[in-house]
C-alpha positions as CSV (number, residue, x, y, z in Angstrom):
1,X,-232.9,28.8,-142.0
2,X,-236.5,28.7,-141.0
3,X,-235.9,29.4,-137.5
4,X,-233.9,32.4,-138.8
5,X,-237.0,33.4,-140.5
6,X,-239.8,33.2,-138.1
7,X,-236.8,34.9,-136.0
8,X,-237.1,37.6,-137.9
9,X,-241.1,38.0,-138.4
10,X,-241.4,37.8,-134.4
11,X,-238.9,41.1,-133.9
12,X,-240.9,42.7,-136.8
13,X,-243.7,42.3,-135.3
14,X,-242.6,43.2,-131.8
15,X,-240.9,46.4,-133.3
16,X,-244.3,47.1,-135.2
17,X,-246.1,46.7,-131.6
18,X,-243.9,48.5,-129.9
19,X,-244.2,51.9,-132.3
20,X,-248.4,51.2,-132.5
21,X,-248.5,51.6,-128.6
22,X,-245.9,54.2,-128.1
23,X,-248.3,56.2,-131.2
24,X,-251.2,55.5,-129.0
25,X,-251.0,55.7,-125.5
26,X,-253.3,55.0,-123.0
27,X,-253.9,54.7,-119.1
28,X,-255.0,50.9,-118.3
29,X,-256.8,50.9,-114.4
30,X,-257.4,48.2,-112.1
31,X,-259.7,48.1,-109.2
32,X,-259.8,44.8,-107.2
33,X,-260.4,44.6,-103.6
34,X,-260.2,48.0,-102.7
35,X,-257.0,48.4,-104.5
36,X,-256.4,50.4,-107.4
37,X,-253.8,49.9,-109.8
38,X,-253.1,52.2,-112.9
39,X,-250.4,52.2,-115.3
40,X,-249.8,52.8,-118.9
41,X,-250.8,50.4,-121.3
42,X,-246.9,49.4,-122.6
43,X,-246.2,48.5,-118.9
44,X,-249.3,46.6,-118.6
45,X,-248.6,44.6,-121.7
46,X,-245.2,43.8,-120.6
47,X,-246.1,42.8,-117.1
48,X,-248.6,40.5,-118.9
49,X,-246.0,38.5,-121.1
50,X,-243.5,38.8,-118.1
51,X,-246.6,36.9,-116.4
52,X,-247.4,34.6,-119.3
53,X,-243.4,33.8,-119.5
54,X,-243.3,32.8,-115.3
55,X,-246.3,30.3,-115.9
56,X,-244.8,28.5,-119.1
57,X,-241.2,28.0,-117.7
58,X,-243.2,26.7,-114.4
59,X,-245.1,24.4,-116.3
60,X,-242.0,23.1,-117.4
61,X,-240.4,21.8,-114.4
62,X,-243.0,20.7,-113.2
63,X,-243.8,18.7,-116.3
64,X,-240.2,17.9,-115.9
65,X,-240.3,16.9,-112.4
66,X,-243.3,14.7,-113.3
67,X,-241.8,13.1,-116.1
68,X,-238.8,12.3,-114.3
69,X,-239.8,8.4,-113.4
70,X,-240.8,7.6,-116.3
71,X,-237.6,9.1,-118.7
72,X,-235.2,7.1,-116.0
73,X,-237.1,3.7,-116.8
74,X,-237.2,4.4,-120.5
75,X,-233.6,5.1,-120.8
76,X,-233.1,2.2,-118.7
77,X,-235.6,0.2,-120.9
78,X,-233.2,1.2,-124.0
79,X,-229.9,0.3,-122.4
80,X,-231.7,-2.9,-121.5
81,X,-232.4,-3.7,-125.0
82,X,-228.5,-2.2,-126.2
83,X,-227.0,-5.1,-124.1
84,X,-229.7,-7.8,-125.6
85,X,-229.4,-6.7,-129.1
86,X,-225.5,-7.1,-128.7
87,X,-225.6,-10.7,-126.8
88,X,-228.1,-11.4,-129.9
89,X,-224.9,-10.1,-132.1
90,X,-222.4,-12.4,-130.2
91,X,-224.4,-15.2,-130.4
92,X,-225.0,-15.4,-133.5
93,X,-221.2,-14.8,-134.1
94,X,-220.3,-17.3,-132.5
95,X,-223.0,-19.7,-134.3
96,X,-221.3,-18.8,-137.5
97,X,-218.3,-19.7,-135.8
98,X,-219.1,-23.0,-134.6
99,X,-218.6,-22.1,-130.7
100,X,-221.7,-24.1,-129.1
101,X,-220.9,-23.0,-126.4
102,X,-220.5,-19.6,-126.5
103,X,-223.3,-19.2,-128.3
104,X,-225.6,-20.5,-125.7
105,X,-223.9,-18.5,-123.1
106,X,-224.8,-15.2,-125.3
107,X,-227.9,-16.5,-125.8
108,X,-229.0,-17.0,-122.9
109,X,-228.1,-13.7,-121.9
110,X,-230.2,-12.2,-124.8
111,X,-233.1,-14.4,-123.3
112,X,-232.8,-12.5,-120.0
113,X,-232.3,-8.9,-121.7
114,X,-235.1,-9.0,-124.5
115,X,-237.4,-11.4,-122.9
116,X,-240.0,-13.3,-124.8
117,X,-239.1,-11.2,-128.1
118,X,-239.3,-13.1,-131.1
119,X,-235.3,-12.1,-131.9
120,X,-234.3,-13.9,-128.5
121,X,-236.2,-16.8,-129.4
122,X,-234.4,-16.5,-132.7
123,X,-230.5,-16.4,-131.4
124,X,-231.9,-19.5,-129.3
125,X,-233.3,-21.6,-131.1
126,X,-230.4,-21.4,-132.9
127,X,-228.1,-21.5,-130.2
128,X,-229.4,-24.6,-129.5
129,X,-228.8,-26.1,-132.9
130,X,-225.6,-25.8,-132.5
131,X,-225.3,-27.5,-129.5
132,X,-227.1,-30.2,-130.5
133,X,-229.8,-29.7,-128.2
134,X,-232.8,-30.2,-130.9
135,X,-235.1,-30.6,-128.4
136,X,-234.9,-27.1,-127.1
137,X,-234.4,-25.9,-130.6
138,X,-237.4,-27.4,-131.4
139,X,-239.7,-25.9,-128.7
140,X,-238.0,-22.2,-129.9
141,X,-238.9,-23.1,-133.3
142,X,-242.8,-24.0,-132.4
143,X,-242.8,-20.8,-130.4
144,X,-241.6,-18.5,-133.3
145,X,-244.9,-20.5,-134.9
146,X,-246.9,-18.0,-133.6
147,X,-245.5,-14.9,-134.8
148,X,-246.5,-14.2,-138.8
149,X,-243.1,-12.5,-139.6
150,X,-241.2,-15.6,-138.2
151,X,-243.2,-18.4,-139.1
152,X,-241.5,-19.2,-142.1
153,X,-238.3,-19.1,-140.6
154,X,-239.4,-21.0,-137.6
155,X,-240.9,-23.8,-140.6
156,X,-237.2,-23.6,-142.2
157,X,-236.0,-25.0,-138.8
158,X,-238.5,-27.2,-137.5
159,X,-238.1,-29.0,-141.3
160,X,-233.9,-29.2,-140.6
161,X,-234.6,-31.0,-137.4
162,X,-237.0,-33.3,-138.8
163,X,-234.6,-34.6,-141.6
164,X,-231.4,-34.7,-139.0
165,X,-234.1,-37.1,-136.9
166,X,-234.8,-39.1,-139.8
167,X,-238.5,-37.8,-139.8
168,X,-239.2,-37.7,-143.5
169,X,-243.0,-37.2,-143.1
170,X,-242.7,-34.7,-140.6
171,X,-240.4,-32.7,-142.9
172,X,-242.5,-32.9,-146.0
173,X,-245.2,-32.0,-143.4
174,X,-243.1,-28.9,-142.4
175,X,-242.2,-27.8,-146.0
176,X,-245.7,-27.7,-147.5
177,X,-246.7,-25.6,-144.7
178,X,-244.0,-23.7,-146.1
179,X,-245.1,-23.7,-149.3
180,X,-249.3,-22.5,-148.4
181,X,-247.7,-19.9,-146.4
182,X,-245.0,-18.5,-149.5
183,X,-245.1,-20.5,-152.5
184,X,-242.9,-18.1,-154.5
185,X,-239.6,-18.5,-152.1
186,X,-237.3,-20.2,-154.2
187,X,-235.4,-22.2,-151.3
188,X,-239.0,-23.6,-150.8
189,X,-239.8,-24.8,-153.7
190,X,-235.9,-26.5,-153.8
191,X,-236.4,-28.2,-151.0
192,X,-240.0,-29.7,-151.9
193,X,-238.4,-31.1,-154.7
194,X,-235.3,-32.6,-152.9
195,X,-238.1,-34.1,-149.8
196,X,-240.1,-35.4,-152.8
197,X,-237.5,-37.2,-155.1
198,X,-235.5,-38.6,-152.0
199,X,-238.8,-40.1,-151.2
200,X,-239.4,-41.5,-154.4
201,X,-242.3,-39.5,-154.8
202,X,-241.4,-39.2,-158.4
203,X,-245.0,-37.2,-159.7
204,X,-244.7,-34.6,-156.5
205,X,-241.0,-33.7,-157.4
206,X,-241.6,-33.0,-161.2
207,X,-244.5,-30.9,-160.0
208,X,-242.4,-28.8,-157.9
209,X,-240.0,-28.6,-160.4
210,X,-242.7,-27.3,-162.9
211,X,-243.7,-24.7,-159.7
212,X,-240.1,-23.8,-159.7
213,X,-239.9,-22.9,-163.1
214,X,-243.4,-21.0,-163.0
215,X,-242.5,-19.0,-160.5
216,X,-238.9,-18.3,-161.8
217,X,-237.2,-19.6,-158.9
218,X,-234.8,-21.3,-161.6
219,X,-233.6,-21.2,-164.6
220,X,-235.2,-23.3,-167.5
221,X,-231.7,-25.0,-167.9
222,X,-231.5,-25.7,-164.2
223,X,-235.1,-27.4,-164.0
224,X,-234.5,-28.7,-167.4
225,X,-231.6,-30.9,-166.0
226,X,-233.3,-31.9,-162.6
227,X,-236.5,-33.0,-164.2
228,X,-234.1,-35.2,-166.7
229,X,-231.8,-37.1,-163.6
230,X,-235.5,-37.4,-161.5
231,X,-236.7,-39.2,-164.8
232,X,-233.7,-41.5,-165.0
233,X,-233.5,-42.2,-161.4
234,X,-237.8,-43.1,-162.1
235,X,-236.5,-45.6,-164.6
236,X,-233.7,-47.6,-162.7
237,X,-236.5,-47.9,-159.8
238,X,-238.9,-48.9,-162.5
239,X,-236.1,-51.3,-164.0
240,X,-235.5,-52.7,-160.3
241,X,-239.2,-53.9,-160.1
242,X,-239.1,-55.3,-163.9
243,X,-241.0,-53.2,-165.4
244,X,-239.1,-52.9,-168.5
245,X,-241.7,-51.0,-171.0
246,X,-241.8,-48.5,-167.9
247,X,-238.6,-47.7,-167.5
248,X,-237.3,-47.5,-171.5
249,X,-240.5,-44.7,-171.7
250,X,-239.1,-43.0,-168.4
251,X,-235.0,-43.6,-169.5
252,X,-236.7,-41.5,-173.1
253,X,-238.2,-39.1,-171.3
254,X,-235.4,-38.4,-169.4
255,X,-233.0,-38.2,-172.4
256,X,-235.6,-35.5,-173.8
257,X,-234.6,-33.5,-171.6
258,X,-230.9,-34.1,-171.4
259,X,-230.4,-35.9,-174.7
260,X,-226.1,-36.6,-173.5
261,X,-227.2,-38.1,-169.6
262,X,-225.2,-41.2,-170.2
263,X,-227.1,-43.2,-167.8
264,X,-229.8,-43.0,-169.1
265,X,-228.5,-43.5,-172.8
266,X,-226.9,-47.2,-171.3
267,X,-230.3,-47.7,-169.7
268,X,-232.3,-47.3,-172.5
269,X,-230.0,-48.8,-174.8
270,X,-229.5,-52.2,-172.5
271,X,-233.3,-52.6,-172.0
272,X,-233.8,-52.5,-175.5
273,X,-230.9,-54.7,-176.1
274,X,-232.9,-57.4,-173.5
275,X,-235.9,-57.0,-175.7
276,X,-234.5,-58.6,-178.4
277,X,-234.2,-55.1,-180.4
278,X,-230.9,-55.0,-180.8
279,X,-231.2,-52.4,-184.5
280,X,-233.0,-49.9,-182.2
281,X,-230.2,-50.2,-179.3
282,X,-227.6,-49.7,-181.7
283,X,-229.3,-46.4,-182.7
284,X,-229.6,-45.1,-179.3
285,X,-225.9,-46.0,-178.6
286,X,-225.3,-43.7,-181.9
287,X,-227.2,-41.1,-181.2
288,X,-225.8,-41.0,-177.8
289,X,-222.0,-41.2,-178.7
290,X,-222.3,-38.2,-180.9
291,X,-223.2,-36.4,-177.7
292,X,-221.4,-37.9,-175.4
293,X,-218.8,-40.8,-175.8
294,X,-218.7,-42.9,-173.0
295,X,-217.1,-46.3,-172.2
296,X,-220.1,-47.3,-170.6
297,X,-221.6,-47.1,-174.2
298,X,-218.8,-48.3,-176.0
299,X,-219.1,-52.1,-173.7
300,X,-223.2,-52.2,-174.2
301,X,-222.6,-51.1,-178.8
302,X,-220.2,-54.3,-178.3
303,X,-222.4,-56.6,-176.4
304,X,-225.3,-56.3,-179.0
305,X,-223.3,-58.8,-180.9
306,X,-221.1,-60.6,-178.7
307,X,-220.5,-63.9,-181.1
308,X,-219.5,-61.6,-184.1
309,X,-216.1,-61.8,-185.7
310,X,-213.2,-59.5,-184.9
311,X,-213.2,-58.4,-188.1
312,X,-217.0,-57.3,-188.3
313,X,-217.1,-56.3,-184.9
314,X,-214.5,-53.4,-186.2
315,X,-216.7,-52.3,-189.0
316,X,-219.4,-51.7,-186.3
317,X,-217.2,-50.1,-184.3
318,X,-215.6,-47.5,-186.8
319,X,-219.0,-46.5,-187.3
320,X,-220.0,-45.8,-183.5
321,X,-216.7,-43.8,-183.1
322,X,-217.6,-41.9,-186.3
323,X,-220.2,-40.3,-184.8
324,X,-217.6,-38.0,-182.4
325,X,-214.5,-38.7,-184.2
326,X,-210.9,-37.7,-182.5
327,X,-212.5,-37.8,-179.3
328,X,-210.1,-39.9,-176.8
329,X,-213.2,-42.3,-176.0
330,X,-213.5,-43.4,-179.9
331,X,-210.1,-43.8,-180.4
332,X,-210.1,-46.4,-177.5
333,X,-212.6,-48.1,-178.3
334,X,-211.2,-48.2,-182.3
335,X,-207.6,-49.2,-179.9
336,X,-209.6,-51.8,-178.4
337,X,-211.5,-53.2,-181.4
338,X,-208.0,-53.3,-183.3
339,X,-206.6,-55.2,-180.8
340,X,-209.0,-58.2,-180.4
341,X,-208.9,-58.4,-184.3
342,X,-205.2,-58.7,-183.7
343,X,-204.5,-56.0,-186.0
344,X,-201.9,-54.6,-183.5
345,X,-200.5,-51.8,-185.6
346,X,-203.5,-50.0,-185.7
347,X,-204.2,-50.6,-182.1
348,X,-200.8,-48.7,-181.2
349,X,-202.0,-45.9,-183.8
350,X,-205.3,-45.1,-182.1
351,X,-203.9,-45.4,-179.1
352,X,-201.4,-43.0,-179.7
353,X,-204.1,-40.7,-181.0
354,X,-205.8,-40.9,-178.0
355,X,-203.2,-39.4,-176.1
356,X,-202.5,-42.2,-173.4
357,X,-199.3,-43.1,-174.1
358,X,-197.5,-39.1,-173.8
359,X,-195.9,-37.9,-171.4
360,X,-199.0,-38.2,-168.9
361,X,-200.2,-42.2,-169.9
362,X,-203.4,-42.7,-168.6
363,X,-203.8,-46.5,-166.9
364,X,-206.0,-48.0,-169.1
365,X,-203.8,-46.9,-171.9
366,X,-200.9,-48.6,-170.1
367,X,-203.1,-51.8,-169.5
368,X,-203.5,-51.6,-173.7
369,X,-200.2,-51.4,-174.1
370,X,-199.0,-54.2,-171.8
371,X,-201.7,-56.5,-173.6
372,X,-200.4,-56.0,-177.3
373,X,-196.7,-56.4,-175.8
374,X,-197.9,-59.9,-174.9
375,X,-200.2,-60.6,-177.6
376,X,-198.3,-59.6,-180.1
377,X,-194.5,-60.2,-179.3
378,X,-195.0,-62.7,-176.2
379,X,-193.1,-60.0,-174.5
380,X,-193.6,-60.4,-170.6
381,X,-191.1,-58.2,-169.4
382,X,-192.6,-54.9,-172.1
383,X,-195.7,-56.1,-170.6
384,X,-194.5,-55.8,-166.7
385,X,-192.7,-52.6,-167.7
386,X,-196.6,-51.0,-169.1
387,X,-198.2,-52.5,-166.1
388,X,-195.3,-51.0,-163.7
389,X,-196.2,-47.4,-165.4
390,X,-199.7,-48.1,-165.1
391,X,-198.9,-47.4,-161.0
392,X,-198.3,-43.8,-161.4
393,X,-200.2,-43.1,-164.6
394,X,-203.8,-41.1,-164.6
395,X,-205.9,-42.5,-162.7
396,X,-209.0,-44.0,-164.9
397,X,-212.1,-42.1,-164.9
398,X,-214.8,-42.7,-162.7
399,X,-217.9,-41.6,-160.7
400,X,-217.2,-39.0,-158.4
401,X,-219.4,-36.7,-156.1
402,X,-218.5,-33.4,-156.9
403,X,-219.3,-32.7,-152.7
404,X,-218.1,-35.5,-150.7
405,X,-215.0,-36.8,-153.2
406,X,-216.8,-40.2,-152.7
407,X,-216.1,-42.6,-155.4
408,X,-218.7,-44.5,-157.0
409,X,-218.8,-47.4,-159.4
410,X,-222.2,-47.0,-160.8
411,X,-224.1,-43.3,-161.7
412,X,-227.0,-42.9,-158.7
413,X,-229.4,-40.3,-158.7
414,X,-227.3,-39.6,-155.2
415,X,-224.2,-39.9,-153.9
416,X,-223.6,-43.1,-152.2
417,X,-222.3,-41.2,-149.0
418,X,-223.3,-37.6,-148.5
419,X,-227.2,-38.7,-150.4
420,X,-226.5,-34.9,-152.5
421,X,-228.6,-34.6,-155.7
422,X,-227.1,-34.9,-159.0
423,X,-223.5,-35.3,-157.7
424,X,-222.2,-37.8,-159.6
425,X,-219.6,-36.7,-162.6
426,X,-218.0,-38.8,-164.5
427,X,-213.7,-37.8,-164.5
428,X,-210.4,-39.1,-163.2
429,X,-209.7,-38.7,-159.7
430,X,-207.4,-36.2,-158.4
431,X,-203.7,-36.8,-157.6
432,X,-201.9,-35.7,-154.8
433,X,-198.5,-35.8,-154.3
434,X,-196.9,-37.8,-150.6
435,X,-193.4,-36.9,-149.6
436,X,-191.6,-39.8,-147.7
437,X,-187.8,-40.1,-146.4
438,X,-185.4,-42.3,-147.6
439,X,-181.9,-43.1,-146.9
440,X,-180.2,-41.5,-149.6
441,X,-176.4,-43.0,-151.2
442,X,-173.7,-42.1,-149.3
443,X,-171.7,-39.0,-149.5
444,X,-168.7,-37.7,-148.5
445,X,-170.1,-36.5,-145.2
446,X,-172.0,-39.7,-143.8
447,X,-174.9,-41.3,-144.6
448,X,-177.7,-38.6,-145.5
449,X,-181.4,-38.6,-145.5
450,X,-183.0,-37.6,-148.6
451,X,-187.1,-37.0,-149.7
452,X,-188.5,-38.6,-152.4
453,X,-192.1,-37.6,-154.2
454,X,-194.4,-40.3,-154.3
455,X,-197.5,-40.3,-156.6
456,X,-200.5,-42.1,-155.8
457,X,-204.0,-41.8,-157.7
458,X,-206.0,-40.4,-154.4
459,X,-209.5,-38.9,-154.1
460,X,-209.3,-35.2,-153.1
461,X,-213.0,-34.3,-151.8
462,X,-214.2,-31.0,-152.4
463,X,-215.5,-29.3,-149.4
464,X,-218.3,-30.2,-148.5
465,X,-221.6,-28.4,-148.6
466,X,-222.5,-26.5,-146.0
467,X,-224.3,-29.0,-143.2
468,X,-227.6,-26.8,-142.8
469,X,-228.0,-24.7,-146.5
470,X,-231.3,-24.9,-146.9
């Protein structure tokens, strides 16, 4: 639209010039040399902007013909650049797609295209990753050091290497370099806190939690919940070294934070227990089932009297489980209590209640079951029959790594296999189901083979977390 315009104003104006001169005509004379030229002043204008038009269009090929060289090498330049940026592509693909190898073959080639730009060193470094090469990787990593707007990415690398070496120091070295240089990047802050607790450098975790929450890098629940297992996992190390007072203050302040971590709950409760206050210990078992019933608890409310009569020891239980009444948990432990005061009736009752006896037993209700057959009617074969459907029944809960599968038989801080933070849950492991041929009765064809479905109590691992998140 604008070019229309000025379009426009030019042939106005032309027009306008055109009617001026031909309203006021003249005689325009040259004498150069000798020569004399005369001719009207229309024709002399023209010849002047036929002139003027001759020098500009021969300015530009000669500006054209000059430029030449340098047009070819910048076009050359930029299809250069086209290949590297898509060997970068590929090679990054085929990172994400675990091919080692073809990653450092496009790699490579993005090294030769782009040259020493930080984007090749990039694709390279982690081409090299994930071919296991960390020594190159590393030396791409220290190189990307020097650029500003790949330093903290090159940090983020150079602190994965250092922990898949073993190099604890070196990572925590890595990671507060990290830190100086953006303290506000959440993954940062995360994995200060993870260097500093797997340490056991209790005070410099909590501190990056508090960062973390400052800064908004997580939510108050989140930190509320890390700060609570880093305090209990404080206390069992305190506990380990026998420092008792220690760890029942760090086992509180844990549980101040996460009043239901059963852990810490047991933990508190059995060093109290130890210390001869058995009134407080029963409190903190009380307080604690009301949140969170728990076997664990149910054993340790037990062994604060462990001479006591059947009978008394049932009083003291119906008041634990009345803290959380109907949950499965109290109604064991009421099954349980029953059952050692012989009153066998009951037992069954709560039992019942507690749904392990339906249509989906669970084995320790099974195990129950097959001890009051014996106990009470001396009947062996009830009691093989319970044990027999104990096999196939729900597996009994347990400790369980919610990333690995791995099955543990105390609560950690970590898992026991794949070291993840705050892993541990407590539930019954998965079942899967095994197909297996038999020889099936025969028919009136022949002998035919037939499947049968075989349930087994087996641990189903979750995927696992990505190797390098983080």
């Amino acid at each position: 639209m604008r070019g229309l315009i000025a379009f426009g104003l030019l042939a106005v104006a032309a027009i306008a010039a055109s009617v001026w001169l031909a309203e006021h005509p003249g005689l325009v004379v040259i004498d150069w040399l000798g020569w004399q030229l005369s001719t009207s002043v229309g024709i002399a204008v023209l010849a002047l902007v036929v002139l003027l038009g001759l020098g500009i269009l021969l300015y530009r090929i000669w500006q054209a013909v000059m430029g030449a060289p340098g047009r070819l090498s910048q076009s050359a330049k930029l299809r250069r650049e086209h290949r590297g940026y898509e060997a970068v592509t590929r090679s990054f693909a085929a990172v994400a797609s675990g091919d080692a190898e073809e990653a450092e073959r496009w790699a490579r080639k993005a090294g030769e295209l782009l040259g020493d730009q930080p984007l090749a060193r990039m694709v390279m470094a982690e081409a090299a990753e994930a071919g296991e090469d960390r020594v190159r990787a590393a030396r791409h990593y220290r190189a990307l050091l020097e650029a500003p707007e790949t330093r903290l990415y090159a940090l983020r690398g150079l602190t994965r290497l250092a922990l898949e070496a073993g190099e604890q120091e070196a990572a925590q070295d890595f990671m507060r370099q990290a830190y100086d240089l953006k303290p506000d990047t959440p993954w940062v802050l995360d994995r200060l806190f993870q260097l500093s607790e797997s340490s056991g450098d209790f005070a410099a975790a909590e501190k990056a939690l508090k960062e973390a929450r400052r800064r908004r890098a997580m939510t108050r629940e989140e930190a509320k919940r890390k700060q609570a297992v880093l305090r209990q996992a404080k206390a069992q190390a305190l506990a380990a070294e026998g420092k008792a007072s220690e760890a029942r203050r760090a086992a509180s302040d844990a549980l101040s934070d996460e009043p239901g971590l059963v852990p810490a709950l047991a933990l508190k409760a059995r060093l109290e227990r130890d210390a001869g206050d058995t009134r407080r210990a029963a409190a903190t078992l009380e307080k604690g089932w009301a949140r969170a019933p728990h076997p664990q608890l149910a054993a340790l409310y037990r062994s604060l009297r462990a001479d006591e009569d059947p009978l008394a020891r049932v009083k003291r239980i119906e008041k634990l489980t009345a803290k959380h009444p109907g949950h499965p948990e109290s109604e064991i432990a009421l099954a349980e209590a029953y059952l050692e005061a012989k009153l066998f009736g009951e037992a069954r009752r709560h039992l019942t209640a507690a749904k392990a006896l339906g249509e989906t037993p669970s084995q320790r209700g099974c195990r129950l079951m097959a001890e009051i057959e014996e106990r009470e009617h001396a009947d062996r074969a009830a009691a093989a029959e319970w044990l027999r459907k104990a096999e196939g029944a729900e597996p009994d809960a347990t400790w369980i790594c919610r990333q690995c599968g791995t099955q543990a038989d105390d609560w950690s801080a970590h898992c026991p296999n794949c070291q993840a933070f705050d892993s541990l849950e407590w539930r019954s492991p998965r079942r899967v189901a095994r197909t297996l041929p038999v020889a099936a009765a025969p028919a009136a064809g022949g002998a035919t083979d037939a499947e049968v479905e075989v349930v087994e109590p087996e641990l189903v691992p979750e995927p696992e977390a990505p190797k390098r998140a983080g």
